[in-house]
Structure formats: structure tokens, C-alpha cells
SEFIZA-3560 file (N, C-alpha, C; in Angstrom, 3 decimals):
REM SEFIZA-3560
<numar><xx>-52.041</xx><yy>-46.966</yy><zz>-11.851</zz><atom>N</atom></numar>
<numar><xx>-53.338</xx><yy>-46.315</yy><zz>-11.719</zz><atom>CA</atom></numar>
<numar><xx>-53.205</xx><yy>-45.087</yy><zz>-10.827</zz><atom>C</atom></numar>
<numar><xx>-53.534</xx><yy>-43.713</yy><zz>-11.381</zz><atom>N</atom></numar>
<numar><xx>-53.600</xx><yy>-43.067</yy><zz>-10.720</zz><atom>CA</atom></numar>
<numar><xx>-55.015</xx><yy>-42.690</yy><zz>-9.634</zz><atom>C</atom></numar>
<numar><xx>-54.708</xx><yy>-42.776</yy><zz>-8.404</zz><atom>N</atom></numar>
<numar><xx>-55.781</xx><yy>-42.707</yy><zz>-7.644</zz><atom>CA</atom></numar>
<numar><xx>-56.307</xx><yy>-41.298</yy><zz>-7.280</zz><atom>C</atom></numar>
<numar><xx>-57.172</xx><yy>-41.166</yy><zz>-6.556</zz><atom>N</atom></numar>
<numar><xx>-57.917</xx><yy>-39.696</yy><zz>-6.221</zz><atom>CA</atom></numar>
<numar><xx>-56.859</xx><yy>-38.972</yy><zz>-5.130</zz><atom>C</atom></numar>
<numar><xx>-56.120</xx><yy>-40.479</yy><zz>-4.287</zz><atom>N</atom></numar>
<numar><xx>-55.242</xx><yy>-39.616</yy><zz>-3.102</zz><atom>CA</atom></numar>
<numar><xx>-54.136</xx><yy>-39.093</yy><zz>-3.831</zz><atom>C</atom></numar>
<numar><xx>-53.234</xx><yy>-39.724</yy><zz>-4.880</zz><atom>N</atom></numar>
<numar><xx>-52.276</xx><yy>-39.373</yy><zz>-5.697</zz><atom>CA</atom></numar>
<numar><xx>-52.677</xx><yy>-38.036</yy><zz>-5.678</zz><atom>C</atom></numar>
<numar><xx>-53.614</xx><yy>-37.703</yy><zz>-6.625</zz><atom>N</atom></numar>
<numar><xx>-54.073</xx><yy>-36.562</yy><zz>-7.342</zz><atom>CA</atom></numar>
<numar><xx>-53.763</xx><yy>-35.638</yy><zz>-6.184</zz><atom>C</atom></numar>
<numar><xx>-54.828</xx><yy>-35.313</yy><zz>-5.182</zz><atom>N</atom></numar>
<numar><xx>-54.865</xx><yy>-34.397</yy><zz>-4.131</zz><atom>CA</atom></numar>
<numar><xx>-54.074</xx><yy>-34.036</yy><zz>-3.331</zz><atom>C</atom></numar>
<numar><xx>-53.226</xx><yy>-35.290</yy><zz>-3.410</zz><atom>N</atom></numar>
<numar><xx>-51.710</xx><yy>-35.409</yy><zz>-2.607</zz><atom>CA</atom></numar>
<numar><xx>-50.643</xx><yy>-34.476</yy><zz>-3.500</zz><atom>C</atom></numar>
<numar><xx>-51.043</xx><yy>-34.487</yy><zz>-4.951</zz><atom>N</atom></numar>
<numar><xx>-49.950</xx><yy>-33.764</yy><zz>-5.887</zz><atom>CA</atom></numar>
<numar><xx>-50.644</xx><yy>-32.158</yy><zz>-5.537</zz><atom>C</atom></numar>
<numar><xx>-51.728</xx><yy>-32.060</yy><zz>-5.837</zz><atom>N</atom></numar>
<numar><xx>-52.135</xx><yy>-30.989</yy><zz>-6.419</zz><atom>CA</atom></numar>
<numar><xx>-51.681</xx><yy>-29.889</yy><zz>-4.393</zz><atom>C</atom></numar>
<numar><xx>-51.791</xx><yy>-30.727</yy><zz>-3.709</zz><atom>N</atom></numar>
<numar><xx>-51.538</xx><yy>-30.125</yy><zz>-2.036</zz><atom>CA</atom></numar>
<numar><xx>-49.833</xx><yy>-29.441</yy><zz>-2.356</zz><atom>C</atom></numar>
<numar><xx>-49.218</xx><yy>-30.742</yy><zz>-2.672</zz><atom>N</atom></numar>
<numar><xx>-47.432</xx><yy>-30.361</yy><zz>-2.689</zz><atom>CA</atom></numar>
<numar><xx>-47.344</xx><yy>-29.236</yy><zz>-3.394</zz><atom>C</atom></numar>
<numar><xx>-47.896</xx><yy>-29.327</yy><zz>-4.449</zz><atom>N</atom></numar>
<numar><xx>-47.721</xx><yy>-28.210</yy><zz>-5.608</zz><atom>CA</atom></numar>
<numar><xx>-48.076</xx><yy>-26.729</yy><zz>-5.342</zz><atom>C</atom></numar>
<numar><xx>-49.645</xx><yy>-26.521</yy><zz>-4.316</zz><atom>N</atom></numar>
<numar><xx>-49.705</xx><yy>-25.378</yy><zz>-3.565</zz><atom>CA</atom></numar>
<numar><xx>-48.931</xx><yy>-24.798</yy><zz>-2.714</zz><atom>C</atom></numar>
<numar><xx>-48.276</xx><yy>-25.780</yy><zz>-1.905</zz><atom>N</atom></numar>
<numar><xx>-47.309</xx><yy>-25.566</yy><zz>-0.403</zz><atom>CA</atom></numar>
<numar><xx>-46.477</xx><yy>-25.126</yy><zz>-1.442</zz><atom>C</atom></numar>
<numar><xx>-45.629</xx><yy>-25.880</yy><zz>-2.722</zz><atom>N</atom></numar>
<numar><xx>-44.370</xx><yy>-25.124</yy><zz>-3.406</zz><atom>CA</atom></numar>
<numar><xx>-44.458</xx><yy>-23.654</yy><zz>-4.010</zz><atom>C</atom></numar>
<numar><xx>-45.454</xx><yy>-23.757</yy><zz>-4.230</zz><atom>N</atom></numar>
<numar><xx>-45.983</xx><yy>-22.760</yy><zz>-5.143</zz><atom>CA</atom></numar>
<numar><xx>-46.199</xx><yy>-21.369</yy><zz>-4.362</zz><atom>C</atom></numar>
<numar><xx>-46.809</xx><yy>-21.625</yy><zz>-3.248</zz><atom>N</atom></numar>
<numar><xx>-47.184</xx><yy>-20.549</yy><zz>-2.600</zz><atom>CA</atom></numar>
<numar><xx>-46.363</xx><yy>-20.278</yy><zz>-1.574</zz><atom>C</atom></numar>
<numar><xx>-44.949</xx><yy>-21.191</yy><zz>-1.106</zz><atom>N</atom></numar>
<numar><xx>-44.428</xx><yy>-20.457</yy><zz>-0.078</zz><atom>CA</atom></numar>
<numar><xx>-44.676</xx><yy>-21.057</yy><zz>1.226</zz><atom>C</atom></numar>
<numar><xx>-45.926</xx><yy>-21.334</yy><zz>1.469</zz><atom>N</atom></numar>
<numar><xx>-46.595</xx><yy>-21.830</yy><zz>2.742</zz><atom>CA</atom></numar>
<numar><xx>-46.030</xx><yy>-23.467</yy><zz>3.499</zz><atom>C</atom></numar>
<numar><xx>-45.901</xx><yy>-23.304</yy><zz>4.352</zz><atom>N</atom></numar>
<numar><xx>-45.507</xx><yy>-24.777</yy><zz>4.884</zz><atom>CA</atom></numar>
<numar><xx>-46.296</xx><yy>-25.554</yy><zz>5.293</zz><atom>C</atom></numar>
<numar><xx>-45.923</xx><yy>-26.732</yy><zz>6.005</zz><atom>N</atom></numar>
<numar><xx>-47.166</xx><yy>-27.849</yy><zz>6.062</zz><atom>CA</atom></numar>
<numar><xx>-47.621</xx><yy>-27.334</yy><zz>7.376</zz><atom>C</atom></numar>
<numar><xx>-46.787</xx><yy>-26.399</yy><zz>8.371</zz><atom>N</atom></numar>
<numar><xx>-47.214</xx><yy>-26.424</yy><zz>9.721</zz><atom>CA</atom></numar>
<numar><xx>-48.748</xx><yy>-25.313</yy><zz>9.576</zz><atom>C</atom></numar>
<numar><xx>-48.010</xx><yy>-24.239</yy><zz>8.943</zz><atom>N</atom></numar>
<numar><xx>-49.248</xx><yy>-23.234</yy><zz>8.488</zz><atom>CA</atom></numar>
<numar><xx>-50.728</xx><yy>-23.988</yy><zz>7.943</zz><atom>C</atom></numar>
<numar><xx>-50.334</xx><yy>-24.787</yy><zz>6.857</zz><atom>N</atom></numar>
<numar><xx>-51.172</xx><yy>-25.053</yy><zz>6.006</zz><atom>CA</atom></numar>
<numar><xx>-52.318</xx><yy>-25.974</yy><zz>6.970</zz><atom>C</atom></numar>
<numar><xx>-51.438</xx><yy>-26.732</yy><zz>7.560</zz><atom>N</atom></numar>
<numar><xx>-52.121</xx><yy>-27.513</yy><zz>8.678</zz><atom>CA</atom></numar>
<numar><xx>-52.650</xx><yy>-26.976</yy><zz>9.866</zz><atom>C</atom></numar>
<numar><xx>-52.548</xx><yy>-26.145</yy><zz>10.035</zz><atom>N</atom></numar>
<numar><xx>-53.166</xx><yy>-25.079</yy><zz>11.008</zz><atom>CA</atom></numar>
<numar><xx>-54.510</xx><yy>-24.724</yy><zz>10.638</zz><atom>C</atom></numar>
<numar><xx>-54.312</xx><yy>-24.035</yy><zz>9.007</zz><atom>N</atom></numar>
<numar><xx>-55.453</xx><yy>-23.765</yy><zz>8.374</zz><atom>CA</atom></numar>
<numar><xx>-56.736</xx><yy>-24.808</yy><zz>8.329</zz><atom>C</atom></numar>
<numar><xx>-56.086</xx><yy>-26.386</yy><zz>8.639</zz><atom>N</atom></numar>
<numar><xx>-56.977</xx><yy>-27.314</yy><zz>7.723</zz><atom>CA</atom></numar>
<numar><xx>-57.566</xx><yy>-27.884</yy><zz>9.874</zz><atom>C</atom></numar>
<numar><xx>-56.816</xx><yy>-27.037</yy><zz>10.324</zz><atom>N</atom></numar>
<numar><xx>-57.041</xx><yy>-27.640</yy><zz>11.777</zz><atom>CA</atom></numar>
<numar><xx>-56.695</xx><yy>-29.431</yy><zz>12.143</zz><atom>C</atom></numar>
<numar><xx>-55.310</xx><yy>-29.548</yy><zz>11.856</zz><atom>N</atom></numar>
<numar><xx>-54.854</xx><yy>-30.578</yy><zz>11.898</zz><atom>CA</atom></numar>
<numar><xx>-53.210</xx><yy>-30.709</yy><zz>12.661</zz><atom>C</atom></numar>
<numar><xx>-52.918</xx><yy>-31.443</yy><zz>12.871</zz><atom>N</atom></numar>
<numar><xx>-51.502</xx><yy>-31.083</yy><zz>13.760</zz><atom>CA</atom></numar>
<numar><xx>-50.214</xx><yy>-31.217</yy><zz>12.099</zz><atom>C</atom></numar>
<numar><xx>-49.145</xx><yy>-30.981</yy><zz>12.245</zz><atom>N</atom></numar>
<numar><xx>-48.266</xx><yy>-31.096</yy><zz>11.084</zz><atom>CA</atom></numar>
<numar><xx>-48.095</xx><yy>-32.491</yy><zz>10.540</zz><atom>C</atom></numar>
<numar><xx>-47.722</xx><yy>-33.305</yy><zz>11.811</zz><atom>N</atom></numar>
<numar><xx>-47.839</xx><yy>-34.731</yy><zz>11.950</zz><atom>CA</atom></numar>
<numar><xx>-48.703</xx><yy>-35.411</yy><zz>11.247</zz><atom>C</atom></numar>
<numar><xx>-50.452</xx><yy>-35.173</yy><zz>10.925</zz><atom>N</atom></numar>
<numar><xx>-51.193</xx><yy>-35.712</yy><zz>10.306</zz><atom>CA</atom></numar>
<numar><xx>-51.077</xx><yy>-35.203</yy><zz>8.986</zz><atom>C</atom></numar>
<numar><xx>-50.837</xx><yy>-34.032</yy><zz>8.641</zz><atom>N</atom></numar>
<numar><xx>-50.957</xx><yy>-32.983</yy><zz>7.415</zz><atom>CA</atom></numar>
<numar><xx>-49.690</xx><yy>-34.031</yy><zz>6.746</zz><atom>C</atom></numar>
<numar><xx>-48.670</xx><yy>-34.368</yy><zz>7.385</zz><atom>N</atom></numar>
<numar><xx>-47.302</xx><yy>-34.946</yy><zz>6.896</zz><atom>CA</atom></numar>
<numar><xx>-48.399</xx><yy>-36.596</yy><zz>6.139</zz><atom>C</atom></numar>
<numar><xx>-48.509</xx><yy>-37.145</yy><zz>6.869</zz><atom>N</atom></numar>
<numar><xx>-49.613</xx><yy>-38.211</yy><zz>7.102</zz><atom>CA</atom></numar>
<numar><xx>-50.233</xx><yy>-38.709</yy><zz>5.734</zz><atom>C</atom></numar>
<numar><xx>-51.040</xx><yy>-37.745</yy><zz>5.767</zz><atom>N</atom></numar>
<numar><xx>-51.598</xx><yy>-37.596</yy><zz>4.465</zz><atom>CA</atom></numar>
<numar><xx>-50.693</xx><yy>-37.259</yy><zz>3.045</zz><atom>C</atom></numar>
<numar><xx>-49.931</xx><yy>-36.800</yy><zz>3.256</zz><atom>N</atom></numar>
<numar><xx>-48.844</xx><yy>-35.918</yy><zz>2.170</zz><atom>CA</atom></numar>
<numar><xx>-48.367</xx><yy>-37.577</yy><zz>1.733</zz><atom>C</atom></numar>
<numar><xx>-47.825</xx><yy>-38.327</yy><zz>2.889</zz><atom>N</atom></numar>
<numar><xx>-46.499</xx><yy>-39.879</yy><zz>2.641</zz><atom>CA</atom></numar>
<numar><xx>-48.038</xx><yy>-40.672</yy><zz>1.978</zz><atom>C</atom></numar>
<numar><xx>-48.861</xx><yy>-40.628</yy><zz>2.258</zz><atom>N</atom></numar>
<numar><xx>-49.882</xx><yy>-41.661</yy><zz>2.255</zz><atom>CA</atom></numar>
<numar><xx>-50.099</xx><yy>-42.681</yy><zz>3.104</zz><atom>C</atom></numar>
<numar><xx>-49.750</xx><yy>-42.348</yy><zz>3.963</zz><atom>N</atom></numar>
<numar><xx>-50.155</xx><yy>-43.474</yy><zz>5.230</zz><atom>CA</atom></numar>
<numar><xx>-51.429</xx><yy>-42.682</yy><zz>5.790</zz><atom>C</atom></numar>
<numar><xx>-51.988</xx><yy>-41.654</yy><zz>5.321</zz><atom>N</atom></numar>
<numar><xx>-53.953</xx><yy>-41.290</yy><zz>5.602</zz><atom>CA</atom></numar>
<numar><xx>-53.756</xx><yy>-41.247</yy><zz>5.132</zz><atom>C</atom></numar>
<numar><xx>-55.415</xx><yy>-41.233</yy><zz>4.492</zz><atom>N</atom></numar>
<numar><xx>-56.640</xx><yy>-40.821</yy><zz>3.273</zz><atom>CA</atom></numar>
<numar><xx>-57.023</xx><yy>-39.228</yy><zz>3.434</zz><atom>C</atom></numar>
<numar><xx>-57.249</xx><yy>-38.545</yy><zz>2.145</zz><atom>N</atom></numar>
<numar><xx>-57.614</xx><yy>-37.557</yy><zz>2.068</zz><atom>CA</atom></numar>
<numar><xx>-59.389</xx><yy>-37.954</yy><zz>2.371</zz><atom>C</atom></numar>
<numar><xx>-59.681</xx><yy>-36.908</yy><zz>3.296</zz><atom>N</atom></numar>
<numar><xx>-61.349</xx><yy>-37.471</yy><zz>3.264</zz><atom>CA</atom></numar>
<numar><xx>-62.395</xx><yy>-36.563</yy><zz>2.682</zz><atom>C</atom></numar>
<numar><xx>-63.301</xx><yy>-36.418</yy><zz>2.171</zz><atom>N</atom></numar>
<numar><xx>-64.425</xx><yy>-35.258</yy><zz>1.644</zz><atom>CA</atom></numar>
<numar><xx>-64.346</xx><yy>-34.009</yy><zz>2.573</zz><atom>C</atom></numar>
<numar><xx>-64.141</xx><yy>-34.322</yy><zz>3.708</zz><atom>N</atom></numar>
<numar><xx>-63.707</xx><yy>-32.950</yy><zz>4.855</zz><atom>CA</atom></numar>
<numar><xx>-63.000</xx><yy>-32.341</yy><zz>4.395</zz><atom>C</atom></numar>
<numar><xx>-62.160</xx><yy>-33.019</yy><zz>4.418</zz><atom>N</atom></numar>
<numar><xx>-60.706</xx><yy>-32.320</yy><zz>4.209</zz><atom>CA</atom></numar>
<numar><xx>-60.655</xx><yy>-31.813</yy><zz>2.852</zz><atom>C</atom></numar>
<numar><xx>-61.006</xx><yy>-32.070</yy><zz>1.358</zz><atom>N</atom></numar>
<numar><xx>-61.468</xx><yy>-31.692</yy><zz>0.415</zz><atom>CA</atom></numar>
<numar><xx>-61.892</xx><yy>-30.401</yy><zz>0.090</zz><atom>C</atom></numar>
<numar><xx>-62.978</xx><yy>-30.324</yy><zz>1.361</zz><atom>N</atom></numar>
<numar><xx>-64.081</xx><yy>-29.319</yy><zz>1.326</zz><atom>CA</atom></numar>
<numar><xx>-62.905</xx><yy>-28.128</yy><zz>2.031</zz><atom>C</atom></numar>
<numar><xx>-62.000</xx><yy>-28.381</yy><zz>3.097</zz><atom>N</atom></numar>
<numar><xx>-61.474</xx><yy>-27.287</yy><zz>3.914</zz><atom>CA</atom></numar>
<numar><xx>-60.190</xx><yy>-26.826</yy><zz>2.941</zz><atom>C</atom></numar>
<numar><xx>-59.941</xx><yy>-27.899</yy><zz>2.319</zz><atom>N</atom></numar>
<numar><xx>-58.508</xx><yy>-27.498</yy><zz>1.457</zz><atom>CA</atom></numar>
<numar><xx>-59.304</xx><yy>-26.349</yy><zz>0.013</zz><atom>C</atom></numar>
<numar><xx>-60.390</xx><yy>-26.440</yy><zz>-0.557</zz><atom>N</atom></numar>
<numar><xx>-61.200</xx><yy>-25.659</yy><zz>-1.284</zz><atom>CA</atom></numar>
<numar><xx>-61.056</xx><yy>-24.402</yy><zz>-0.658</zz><atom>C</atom></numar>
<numar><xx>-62.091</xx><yy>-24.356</yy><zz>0.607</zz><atom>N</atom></numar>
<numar><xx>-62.416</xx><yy>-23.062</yy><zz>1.122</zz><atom>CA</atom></numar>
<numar><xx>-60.965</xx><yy>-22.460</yy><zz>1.657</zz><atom>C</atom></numar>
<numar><xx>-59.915</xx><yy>-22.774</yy><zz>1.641</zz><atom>N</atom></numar>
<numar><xx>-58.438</xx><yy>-22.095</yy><zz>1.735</zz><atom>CA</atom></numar>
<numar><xx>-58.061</xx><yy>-21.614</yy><zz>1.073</zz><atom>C</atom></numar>
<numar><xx>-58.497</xx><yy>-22.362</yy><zz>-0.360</zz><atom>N</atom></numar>
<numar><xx>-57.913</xx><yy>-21.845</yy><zz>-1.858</zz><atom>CA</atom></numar>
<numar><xx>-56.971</xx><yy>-22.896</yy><zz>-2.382</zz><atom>C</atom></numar>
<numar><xx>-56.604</xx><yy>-24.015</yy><zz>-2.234</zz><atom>N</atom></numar>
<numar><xx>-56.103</xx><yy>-25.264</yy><zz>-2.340</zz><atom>CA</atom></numar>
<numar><xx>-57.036</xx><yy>-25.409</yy><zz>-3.938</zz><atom>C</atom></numar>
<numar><xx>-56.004</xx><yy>-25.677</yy><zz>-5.120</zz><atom>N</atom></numar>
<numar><xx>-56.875</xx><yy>-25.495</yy><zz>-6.368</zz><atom>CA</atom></numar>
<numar><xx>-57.644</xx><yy>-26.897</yy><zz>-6.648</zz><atom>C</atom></numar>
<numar><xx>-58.568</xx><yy>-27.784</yy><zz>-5.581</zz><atom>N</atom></numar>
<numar><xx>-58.685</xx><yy>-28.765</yy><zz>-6.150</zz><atom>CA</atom></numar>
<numar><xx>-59.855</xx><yy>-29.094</yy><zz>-6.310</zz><atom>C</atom></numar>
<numar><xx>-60.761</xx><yy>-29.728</yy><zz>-7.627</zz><atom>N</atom></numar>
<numar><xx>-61.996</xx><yy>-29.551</yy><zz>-8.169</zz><atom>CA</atom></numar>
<numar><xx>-61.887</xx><yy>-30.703</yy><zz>-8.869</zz><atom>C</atom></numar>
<numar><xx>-63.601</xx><yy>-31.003</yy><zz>-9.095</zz><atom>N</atom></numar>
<numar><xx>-63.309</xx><yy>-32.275</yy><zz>-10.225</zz><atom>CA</atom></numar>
<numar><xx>-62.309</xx><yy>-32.176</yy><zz>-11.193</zz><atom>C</atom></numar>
<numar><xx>-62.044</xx><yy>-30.703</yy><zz>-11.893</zz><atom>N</atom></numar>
<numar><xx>-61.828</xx><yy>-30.611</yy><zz>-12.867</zz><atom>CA</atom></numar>
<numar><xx>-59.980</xx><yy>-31.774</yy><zz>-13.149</zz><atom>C</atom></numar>
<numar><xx>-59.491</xx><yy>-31.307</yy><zz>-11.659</zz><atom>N</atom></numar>
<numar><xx>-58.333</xx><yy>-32.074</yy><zz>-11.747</zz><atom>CA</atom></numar>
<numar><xx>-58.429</xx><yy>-33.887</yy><zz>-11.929</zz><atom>C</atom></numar>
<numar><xx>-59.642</xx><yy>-34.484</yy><zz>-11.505</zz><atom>N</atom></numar>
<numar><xx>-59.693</xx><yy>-35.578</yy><zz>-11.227</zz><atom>CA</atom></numar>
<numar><xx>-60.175</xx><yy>-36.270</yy><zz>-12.894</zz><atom>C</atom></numar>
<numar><xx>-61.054</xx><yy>-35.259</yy><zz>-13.450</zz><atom>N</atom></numar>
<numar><xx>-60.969</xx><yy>-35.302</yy><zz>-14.774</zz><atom>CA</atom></numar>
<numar><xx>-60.014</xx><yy>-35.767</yy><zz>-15.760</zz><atom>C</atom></numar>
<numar><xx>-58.565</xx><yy>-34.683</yy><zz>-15.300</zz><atom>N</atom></numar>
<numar><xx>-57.733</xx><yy>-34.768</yy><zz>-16.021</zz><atom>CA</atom></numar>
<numar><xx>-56.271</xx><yy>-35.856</yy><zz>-15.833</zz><atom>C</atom></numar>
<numar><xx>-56.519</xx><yy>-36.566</yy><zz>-14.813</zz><atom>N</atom></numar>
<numar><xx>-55.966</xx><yy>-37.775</yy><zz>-13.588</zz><atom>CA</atom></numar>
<numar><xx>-56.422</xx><yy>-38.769</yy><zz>-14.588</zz><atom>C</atom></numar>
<numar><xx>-57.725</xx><yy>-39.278</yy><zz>-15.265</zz><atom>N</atom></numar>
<numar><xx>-58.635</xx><yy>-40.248</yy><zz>-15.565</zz><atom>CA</atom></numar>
<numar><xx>-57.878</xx><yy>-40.010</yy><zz>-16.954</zz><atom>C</atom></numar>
<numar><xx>-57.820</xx><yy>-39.128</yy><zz>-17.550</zz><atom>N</atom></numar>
<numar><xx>-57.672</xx><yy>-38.739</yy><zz>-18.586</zz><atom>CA</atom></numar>
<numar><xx>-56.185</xx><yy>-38.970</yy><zz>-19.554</zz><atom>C</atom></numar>
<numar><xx>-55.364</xx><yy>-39.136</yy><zz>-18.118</zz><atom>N</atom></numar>
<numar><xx>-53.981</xx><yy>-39.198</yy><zz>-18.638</zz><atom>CA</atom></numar>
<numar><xx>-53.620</xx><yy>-40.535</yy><zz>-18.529</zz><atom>C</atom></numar>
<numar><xx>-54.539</xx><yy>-41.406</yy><zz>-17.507</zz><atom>N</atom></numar>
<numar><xx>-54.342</xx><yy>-42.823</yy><zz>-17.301</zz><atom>CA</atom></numar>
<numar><xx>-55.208</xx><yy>-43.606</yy><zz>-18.469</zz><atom>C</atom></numar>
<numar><xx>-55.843</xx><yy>-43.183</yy><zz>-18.559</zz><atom>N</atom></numar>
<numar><xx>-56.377</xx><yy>-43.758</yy><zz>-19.944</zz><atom>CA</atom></numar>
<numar><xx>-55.284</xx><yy>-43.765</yy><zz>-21.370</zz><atom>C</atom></numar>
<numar><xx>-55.104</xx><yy>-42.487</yy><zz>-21.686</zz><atom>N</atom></numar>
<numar><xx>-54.162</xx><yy>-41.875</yy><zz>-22.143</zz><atom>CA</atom></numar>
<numar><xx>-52.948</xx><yy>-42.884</yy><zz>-22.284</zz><atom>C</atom></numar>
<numar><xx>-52.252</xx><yy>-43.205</yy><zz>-21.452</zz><atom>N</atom></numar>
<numar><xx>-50.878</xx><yy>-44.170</yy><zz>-21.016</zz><atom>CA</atom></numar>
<numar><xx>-51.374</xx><yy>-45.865</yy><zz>-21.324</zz><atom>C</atom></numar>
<numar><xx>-52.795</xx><yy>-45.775</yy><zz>-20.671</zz><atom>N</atom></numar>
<numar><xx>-53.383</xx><yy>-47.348</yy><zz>-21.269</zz><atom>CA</atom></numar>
<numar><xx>-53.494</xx><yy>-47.686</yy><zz>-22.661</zz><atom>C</atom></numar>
<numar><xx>-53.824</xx><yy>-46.740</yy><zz>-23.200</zz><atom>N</atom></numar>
<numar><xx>-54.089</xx><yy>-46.539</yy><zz>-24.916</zz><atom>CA</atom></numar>
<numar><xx>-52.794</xx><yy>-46.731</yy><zz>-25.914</zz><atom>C</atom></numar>
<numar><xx>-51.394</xx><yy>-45.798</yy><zz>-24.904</zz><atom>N</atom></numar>
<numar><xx>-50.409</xx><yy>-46.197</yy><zz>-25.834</zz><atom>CA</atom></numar>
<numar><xx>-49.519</xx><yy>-47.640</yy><zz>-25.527</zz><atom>C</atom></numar>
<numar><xx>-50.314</xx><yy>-48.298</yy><zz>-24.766</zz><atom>N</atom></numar>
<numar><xx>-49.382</xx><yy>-49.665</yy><zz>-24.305</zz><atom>CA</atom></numar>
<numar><xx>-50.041</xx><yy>-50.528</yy><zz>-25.730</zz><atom>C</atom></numar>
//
């Protein structure tokens, strides 16, 4: 089952790769120490609606639209079992 932290947790890695930026920066941005930003990344935290909202207003690409397509592919994988 893919969960909502999976998702946000992918779609985070994929910005940091994508864009160059590291977790210390990125975590700066989100006003968090690296340590927690790491935290969240392993899954030992929860991504919370805060943090959601601050990873948006950074430019972090994440919207229902991804969570949409999370639901979509797990269904998807259920269907061909």
C-alpha cells in the first residue's frame, strides 16, 4: 500500500535530485534542523499538513494531483493480481 508519507517522501527526494539542492538548504527553507528533514526523508516522522503547506510555498511539486496518481497505481497493481 502506498501511503501519503511514501508519496511526499518520493516526490521531496526527487526535488532535492532534481534540483541540486540539499537536505541542509532545503531544511533551512522548511525551518527545520537537517536531522529532522533526514527524519522525515527515513520515515521515522510524519510529514504533517504544515509541512505540506511550506514544502508548496517553496515550490516542492506536491498537490493532490500526485496523491491521485499514488491511489491510482495501487489500485492498478491490485487489479492485476
Amino acid at each position: 500500500m502506498t501511503s501519503t508519507q511514501t508519496v511526499v517522501t518520493r516526490v521531496v527526494r526527487n526535488y532535492l535530485h532534481d534540483s541540486g539542492i540539499s537536505q541542509r538548504s532545503l531544511a533551512a527553507e522548511l525551518g527545520v534542523t537537517q536531522a529532522t528533514l533526514s527524519r522525515k526523508l527515513s520515515g521515522i516522522r510524519t510529514w504533517s499538513l504544515d509541512d505540506l503547506d511550506q514544502l508548496v510555498q517553496i515550490g516542492v511539486p506536491v498537490s493532490f494531483d500526485i496523491f491521485g496518481a499514488a491511489i491510482n497505481e495501487e489500485y492498478a497493481q491490485k487489479e492485476s493480481k
